[in-house]
N, C-alpha and C positions, 0 to 999 in steps of 0.2 A: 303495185305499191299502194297501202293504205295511205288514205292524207288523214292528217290531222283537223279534228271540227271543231269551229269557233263559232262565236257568235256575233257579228259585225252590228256597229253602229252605224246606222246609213244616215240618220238624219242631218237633212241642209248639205249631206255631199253631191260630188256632182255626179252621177253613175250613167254610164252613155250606153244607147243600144242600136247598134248598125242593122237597119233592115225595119222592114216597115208591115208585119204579115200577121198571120193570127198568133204566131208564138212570142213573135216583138211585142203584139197587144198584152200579152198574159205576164210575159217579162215586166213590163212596163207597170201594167196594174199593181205587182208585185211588189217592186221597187217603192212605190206610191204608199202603198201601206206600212212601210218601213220609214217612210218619213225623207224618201230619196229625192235629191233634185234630178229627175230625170231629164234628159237628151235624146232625142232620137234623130237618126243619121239614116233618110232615106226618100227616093226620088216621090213614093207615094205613100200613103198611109191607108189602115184599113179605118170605115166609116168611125171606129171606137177610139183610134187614136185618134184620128183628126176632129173629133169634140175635143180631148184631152187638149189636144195640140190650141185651140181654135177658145177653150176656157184658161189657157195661162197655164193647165197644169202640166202640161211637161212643153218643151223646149225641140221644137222641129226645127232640122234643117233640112233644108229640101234639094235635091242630090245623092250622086251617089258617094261612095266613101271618098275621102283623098287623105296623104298623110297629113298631119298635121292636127287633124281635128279632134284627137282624144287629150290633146295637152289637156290639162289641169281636172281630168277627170281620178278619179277613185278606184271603181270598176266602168269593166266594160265587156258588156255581152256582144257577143257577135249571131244575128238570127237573118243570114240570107241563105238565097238559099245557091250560092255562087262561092265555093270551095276558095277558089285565089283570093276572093274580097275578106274573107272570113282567114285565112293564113297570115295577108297584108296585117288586118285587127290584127290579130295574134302575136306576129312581129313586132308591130309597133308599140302595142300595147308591153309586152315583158320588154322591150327594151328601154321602155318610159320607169316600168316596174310596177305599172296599171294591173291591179288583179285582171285575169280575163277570162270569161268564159266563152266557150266557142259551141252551139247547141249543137249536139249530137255528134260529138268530133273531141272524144278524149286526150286526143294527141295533141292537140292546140290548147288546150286549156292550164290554165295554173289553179283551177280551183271550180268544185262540182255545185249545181245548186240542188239541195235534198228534196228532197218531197217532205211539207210541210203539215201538220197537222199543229191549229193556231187557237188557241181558246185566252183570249188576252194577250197577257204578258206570260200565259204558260204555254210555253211551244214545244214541240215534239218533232227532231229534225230525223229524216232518215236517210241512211247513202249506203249506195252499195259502189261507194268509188268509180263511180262512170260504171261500173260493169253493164248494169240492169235496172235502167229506172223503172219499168215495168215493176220489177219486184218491190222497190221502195214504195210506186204506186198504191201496189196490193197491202202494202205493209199500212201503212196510212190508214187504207180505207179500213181496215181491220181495226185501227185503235180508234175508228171514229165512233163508234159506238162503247167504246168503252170510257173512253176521256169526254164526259161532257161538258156543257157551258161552266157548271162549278168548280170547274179547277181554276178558270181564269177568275171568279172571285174568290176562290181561296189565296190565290196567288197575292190579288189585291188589299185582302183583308192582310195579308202575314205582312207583307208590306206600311198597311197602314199603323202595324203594332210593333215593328221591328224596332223603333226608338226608342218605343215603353219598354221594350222587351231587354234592350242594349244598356239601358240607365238603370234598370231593376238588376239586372244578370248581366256584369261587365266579361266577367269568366267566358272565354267562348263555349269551352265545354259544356257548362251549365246552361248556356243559352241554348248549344243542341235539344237538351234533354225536354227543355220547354217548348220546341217547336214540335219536337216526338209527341209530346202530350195534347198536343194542340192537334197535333194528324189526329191521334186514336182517340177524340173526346168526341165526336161524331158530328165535328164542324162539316165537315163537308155532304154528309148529310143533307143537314137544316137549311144547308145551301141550296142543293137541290130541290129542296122544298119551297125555296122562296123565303126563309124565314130571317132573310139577313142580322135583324137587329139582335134574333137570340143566336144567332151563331157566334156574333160581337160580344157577346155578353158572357157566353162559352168559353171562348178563347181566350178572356182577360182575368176570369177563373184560374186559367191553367199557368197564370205568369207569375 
């Protein structure tokens, strides 16, 4: 079954990760960049988490799982590498109604994490519904050379003009036809160039 793809706001939530290994570490980092209150849930950590753990930025409990401990979370990954601990998560979490992801283990999950390609606030999610993260993998590294850092400042700039854009062009439709023009004026370009201030001055042209 295909799932449906969103885009979650994780910031200041509290999102739990049971297991303390190098995939918990990459979880965890993850979460962290999204703005997530992370938790982790595990007897030891690896030297990356336990800075993390050891500066305040994410929340260790030390032990291993027991019920109880995902109350008041959001999501919650499960990364051991102990199938019943990882079921338990799974259990407890959809019966809280806790999104949960369970690593490598489709059947336990309510929802996939894609393979991420991130250039700002312009992200590019890919999933092949649990089948084959491998191939989301490949898919990824393929658009990394095509999506560069200038998307995430185009992203920025269309953001920073969206109001001027909103107050000039109440019309949605007409507001389309402005951001069209905005793509094909060769803003993104001048971006790559480094030339921020004439791309600014491009784009305010085209509104």
């Amino acid at each position: 079954m295909s799932h449906y793809p969103v885009n979650l706001d994780l910031k200041g939530r509290r999102c739990v990760i049971v297991g303390g290994g190098p995939i918990a570490e990459r979880k965890a980092q993850m979460l962290l960049d999204f703005g997530a209150a992370v938790g982790v849930i595990a007897p030891e950590l690896t030297p990356r988490l336990h800075d993390l753990a050891e500066n305040g930025l994410v929340e260790h409990t030390a032990g291993v799982y027991m019920p109880g401990m995902l109350d008041g979370a959001f999501l919650v990954i499960a990364a051991t590498d102990d199938r019943e601990t990882n079921k338990a998560v799974s259990s407890e979490a959809q019966r809280l109604g806790i999104l949960v992801n369970v690593v490598d283990d489709p059947e336990l999950c309510t929802f996939f994490v894609p393979a991420i390609l991130r250039r700002g606030d312009f992200i590019i999610s890919i999933s092949t519904s649990g089948r084959s993260p491998a191939l989301a993998r490949r898919v990824r590294e393929e658009l990394e050379s095509r999506f560069g850092p200038e998307y995430g400042e185009l992203a920025d700039l269309l953001g920073e003009l969206r109001d001027e854009m909103k107050a000039r062009h109440p019309d949605p439709a007409e507001r389309y036809q402005v951001f069209l023009r905005i793509l094909d004026s060769g803003v993104l370009d001048l971006l790559a160039q480094g030339k921020r201030n004439e791309a600014i001055e491009r784009a305010r042209k085209c509104i």
